[in-house]
Each structure stands twice: as C-alpha cells, then as structure tokens.
C-alpha positions in Angstrom: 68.2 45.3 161.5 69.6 48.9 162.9 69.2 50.6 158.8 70.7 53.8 160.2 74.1 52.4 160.5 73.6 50.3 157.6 74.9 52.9 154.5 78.3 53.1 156.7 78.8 49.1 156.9 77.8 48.7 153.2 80.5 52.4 152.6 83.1 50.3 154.0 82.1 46.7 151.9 82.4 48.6 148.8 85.2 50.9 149.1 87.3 48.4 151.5 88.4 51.4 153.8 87.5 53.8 156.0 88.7 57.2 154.3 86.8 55.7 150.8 83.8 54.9 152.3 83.9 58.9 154.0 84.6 60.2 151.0 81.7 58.1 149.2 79.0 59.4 152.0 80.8 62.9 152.7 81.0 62.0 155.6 83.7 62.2 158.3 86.4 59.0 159.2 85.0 58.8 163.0 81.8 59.3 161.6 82.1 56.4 159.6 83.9 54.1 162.1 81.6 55.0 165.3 78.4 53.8 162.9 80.3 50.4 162.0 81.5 50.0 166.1 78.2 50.4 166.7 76.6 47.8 164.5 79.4 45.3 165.5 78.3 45.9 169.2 74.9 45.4 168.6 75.1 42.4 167.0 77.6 40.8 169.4 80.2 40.0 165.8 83.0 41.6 164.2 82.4 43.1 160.4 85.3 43.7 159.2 88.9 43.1 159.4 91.1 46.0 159.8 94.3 46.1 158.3 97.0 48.6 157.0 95.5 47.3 153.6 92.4 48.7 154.5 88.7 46.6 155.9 87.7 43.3 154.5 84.5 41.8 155.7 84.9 38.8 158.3 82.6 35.6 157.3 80.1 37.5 159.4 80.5 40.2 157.3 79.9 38.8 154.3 76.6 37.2 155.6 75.4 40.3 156.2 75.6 42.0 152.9 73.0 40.3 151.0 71.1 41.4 153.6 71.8 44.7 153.9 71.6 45.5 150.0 68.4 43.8 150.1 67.3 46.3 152.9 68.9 49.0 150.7 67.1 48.3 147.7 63.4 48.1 149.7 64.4 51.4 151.4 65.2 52.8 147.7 62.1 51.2 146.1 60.3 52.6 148.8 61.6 56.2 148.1 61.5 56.1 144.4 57.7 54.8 144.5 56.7 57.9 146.8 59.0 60.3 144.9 56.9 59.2 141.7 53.8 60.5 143.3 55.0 63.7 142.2 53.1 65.2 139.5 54.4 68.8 139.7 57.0 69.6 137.5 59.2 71.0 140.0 62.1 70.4 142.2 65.5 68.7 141.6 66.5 66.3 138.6 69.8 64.9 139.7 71.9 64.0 136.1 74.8 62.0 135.3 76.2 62.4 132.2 79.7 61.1 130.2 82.3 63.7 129.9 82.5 63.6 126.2 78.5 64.3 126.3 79.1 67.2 128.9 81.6 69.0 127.2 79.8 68.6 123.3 76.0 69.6 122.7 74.4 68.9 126.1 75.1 72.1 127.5 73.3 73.8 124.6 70.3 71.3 125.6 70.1 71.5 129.0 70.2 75.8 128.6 67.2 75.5 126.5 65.5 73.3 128.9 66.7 75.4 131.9 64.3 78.2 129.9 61.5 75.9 129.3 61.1 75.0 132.9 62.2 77.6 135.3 60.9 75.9 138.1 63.1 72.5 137.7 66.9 72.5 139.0 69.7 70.6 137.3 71.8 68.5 139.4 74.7 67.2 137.2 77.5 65.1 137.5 80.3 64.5 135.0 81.8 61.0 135.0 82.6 57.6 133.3 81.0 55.8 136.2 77.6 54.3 135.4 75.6 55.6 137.7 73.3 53.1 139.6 70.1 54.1 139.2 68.6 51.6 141.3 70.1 52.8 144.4 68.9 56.4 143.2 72.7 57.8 142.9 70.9 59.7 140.1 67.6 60.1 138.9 68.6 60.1 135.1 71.3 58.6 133.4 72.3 59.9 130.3 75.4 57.2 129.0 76.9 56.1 125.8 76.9 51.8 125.6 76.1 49.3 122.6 73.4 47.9 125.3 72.0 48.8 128.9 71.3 45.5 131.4 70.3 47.4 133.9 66.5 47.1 135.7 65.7 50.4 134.4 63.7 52.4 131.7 65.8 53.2 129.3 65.5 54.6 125.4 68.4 54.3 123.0 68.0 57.6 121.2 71.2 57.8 118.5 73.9 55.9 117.5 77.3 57.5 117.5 80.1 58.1 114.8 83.3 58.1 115.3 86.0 58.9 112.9 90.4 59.4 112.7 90.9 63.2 112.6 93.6 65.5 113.0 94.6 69.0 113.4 95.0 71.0 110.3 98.6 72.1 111.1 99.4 68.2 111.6 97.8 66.9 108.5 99.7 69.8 106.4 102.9 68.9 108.2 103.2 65.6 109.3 100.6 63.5 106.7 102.6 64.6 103.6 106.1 63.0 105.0 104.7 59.4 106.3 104.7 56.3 104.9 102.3 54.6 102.9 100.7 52.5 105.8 101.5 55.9 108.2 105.1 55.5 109.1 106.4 58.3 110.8 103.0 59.5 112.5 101.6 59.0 115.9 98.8 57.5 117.2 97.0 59.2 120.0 95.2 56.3 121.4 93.1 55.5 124.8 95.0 51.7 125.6 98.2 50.6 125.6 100.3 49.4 122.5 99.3 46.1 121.8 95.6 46.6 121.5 96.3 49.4 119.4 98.2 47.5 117.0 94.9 45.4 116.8 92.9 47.9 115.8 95.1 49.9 113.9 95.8 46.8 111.8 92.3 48.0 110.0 92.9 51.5 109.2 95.0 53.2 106.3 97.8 53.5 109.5 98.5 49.9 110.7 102.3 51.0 110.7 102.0 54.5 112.8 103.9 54.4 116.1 101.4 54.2 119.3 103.0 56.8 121.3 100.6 58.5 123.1 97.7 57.2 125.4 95.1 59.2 127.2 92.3 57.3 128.5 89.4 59.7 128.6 88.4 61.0 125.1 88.1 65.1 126.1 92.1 64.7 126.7 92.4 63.1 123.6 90.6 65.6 121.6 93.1 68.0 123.1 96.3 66.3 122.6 95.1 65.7 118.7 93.8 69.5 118.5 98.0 70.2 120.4 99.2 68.3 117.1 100.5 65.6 119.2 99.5 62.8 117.1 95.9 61.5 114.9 93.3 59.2 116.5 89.5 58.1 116.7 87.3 61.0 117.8 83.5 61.2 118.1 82.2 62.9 115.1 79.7 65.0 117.4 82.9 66.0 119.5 84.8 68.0 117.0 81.8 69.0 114.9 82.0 72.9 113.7 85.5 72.8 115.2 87.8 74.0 112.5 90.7 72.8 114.1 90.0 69.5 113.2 89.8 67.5 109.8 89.3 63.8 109.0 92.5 62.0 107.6 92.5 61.1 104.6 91.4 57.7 102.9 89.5 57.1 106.2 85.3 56.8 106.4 83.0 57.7 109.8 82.0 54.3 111.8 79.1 54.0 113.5 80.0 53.0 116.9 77.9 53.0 120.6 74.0 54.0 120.9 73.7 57.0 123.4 71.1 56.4 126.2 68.8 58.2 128.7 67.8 56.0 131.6 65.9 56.5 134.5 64.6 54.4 137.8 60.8 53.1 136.5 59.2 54.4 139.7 60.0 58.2 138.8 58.6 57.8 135.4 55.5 58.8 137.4 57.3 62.0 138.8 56.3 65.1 136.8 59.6 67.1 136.4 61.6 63.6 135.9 59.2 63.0 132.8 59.6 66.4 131.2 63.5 66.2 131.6 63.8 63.0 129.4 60.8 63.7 126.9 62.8 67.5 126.3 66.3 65.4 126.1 65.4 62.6 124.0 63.4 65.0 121.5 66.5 67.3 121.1 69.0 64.6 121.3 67.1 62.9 117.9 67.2 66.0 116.6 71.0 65.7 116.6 71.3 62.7 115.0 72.9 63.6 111.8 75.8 65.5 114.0 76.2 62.5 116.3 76.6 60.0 113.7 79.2 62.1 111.5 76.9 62.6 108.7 77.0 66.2 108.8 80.5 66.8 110.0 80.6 70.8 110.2 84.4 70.5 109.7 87.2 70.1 106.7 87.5 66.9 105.2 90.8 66.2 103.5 
C-alpha cells in the first residue's frame, strides 16, 4: 500500500470533494487530485466518482477504506507510542477546546500555565468539533459531554450549571409587563420552535414566543446580554458579569460533565502530562463557578 498518497484518498472519502479535502490537509486542489490520480494508476482501479456533486467512492473505493484507516491508525499508533517517549516537558501541546470554554475561564488557566512552564507551547483550536484524538488531530481534548465513548484517557473533572438569565435592562423592562407563564417575552433559544416548546413547557415560561435561535451558546450570551430575549446560559459563562441576572422563579440545573482527554500513548510524554495534571487541578478548583453555585452576578 503507497501510504503517502493515502491521507489524500481518505481527504476526499471524508469530505466528498476535492476543494474540502484541500482545505482539510491545507493543501492545494491539484495537490490533492495528482496524489488520488496517482493511487488510482497504481492500482490499475478507479476511486472515486467525479461528479458536479462532488467524489463518491466507486465499489473499489469503498473496499479500500477499511483498509486505509486501518493503515492510518497503525501509522498514528506508531507516532503517538514514540511521541510518548518523551519525558522532557517541552515542546508543543496541540488543544482543542469548546468555544463557550475558550471564551470563559480557560484563558485565565492556560496564562498561568503558560508561566509555570515556559518551555511548553500552546497550540489551540476553538471549535464544537470533537476532535479525534485517535488520529492525533489534537493531543488534548478538553470538551463538555454527559459521557465520552471514545478509546481515550479521559477524566470528567466538573459538572456544569446552567441557568435562564437575562439582561438587567430586560428584566426591568420587559419581565414586569408579561404574562404569568411569560407572555409577551422572547426566548433566545439554540433549536427551532418546536423543540423549544418541549422544553420550555418546564420552566416558569412555557407561553414566551421562541423568536430567536442562535446555535452556538457565545452568540447567545450576546443576543441575551443585547436585550434581545431570556434563555439557558452556563452559569460559568456569565459569572461576575453584571450584565446579567437570573429570572426570576427559576433555580440553576446541573447539566453536562466537562472533560479533558487525551491519546493513552502520550500519557507517557512529559509536557502532555503536566498540561492535564495543571488543567484538571485548576479546573476542580472551579467547580463552585461552573456548577452556578457561586453565581458572582444579581439574582432577581
């Protein structure tokens, strides 16, 4: 099996086109496409199918695959093993973390890490997308889930809060005029109507109107802080943030576990070690703040 061509054909199985699979590798589209002519050559078989719609893999193709992710996984195994011979805490510790995590009390943790141990470079990357681990797209995973399946060492650290708030101007302008089950307020809310009516069905404001959705909770915060409507926040996020109180006749839930994960091979590499041990310490010291019991903000 030619492995050097091998990222590009599994780019393409994943992505289903050309420019995806580029923009996945940061690599160029002839780039991309001379790798998967070349493999296709070599063995004699067409890959792929190429459409306007983009590339779907022929039944040769698809017979492939399992074989190529196995040979991805070995070659990943093989780098994470001799990575994990590393017992100098130095070098790079590539991070992905959730945006709600990034732009709340991580920063804080990662600057007083930074000072711990000058000699060890953050690498971090903001987004939903689970990471995988396996095939070393990061080294640590920091995520927020009720449970983790994936074949990696994990350690759920705190459980999360997450409460209704609003903006003090909304609460002293809007709150006073609805209805007694929240008629004439507005939901800020991250899916579309009907599954808010679900849940909304178990707060104080089953009758608000679901008119806005944003589905990624930092643009939430910020349409609730613009007085655009009330809706569930993490406690953590708006904690010390005077903007911000909890509507009234509502209690903090306690909602998904946050997580720091990592590949079990690099448990053995020094600087990998030191990054979780620092995060999980200062993370449990947090607890109180991430699971709303010490707010730092009005409470109506």
């Amino acid at each position: 099996m030619d492995w050097s061509a091998m990222p590009y054909f599994l780019a393409i199985a994943r992505n289903g086109s050309l420019r995806a699979a580029a923009s996945s590798l940061g690599a160029t589209h002839a780039t991309v496409d001379r790798h998967v002519k070349t493999l296709e050559e070599s063995y004699g078989v067409r890959l792929f199918d190429r459409t306007r719609g983009g590339m779907s893999l022929t039944p040769a193709g698809e017979s492939l695959l399992p074989l190529a992710e196995a040979a991805e996984d070995a070659m990943n195994g093989a780098k994470a093993r001799v990575l994990g011979l590393d017992q100098e805490a130095v070098g790079i510790v590539k991070v992905s973390v959730p945006p709600i995590l990034a732009f709340d009390f991580l920063p804080e943790i990662f600057g007083a890490f930074s000072e711990a141990y000058p000699d060890i470079t953050l690498d971090i990357t903001v987004t939903n997308r689970f990471e995988d681990l396996n095939r070393l797209e990061a080294d640590v995973s920091i995520r927020v889930a009720y449970d983790v399946t994936d074949d990696v060492v994990g350690r759920k650290l705190a459980q999360t809060g997450i409460g209704i708030y609003c903006s003090r101007a909304y609460l002293a302008d809007k709150v006073p005029l609805a209805g007694p089950y929240g008629q004439g307020l507005d939901w800020v809310a991250w899916t579309d109507t009907d599954d808010v009516q679900r849940w909304s069905a178990r707060t104080p404001y089953s009758k608000a109107n679901a008119r806005h959705v944003a589905r990624e909770v930092v643009m939430q915060k910020e349409m609730i802080r613009a007085g655009m409507g009330f809706g569930y926040l993490p406690a953590s996020s708006v904690y010390g943030d005077q903007d911000f109180v909890q509507m009234p006749r509502t209690t903090i839930e306690l909602n998904r576990w946050i997580w720091i994960l990592m590949h079990g091979e690099l448990r053995k590499t020094m600087r990998e070690r030191r990054f979780v041990d620092f995060m999980a310490q200062e993370i449990r010291a947090r607890r109180q703040r991430i699971c709303g019991e010490d707010s730092g903000i009005g409470r109506f």
